[in-house]
C-alpha positions, 0 to 999 in steps of 0.5 A: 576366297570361296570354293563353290562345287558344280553339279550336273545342273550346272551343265552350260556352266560346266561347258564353259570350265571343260573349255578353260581346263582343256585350252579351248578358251581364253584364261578368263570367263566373264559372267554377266548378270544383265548384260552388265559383267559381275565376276570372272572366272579363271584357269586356277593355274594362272590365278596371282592371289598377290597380284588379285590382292594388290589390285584392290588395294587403294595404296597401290592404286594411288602408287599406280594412279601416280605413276600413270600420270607421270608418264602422260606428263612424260616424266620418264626415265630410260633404264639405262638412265635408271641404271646410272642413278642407281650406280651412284647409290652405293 
């Protein structure tokens, strides 16, 4: 992770973090280069650094991947029925 301090140059940035900091925004900034979205800027108080690390990790992804298509495939299970599975386990 890096910190990158702001100046008063930076002002139509700044403008953007006062906004996050007091509510005025959503919990996110979307910086873009070229119309193309590049980065994200977000409230430090909502920032999961297990959940941003979990997202990049390509075992999770494959777990997720999987998962995904087990539901469109309709391979579910209710939880009373998760429940039920797990009671037998002891």
């Amino acid at each position: 992770m890096k910190t990158i301090p702001l100046a008063p140059e930076d002002q139509p940035l700044l403008e953007y973090i006062e906004r996050l900091e007091t509510g005025e925004n959503d919990d996110v900034v979307i910086l873009t280069w070229e119309g193309k979205p590049i980065a994200a800027i977000i409230r430090f108080d909502t920032f999961d650094a297990e959940l941003e690390s979990l997202s990049r990790n390509p075992v999770f992804q494959r777990i997720l991947a999987a998962s995904r298509a087990q539901v469109r495939e309709g391979k579910t299970q209710t939880l009373d029925e998760i429940e039920r599975e797990m009671a037998t386990w002891d």
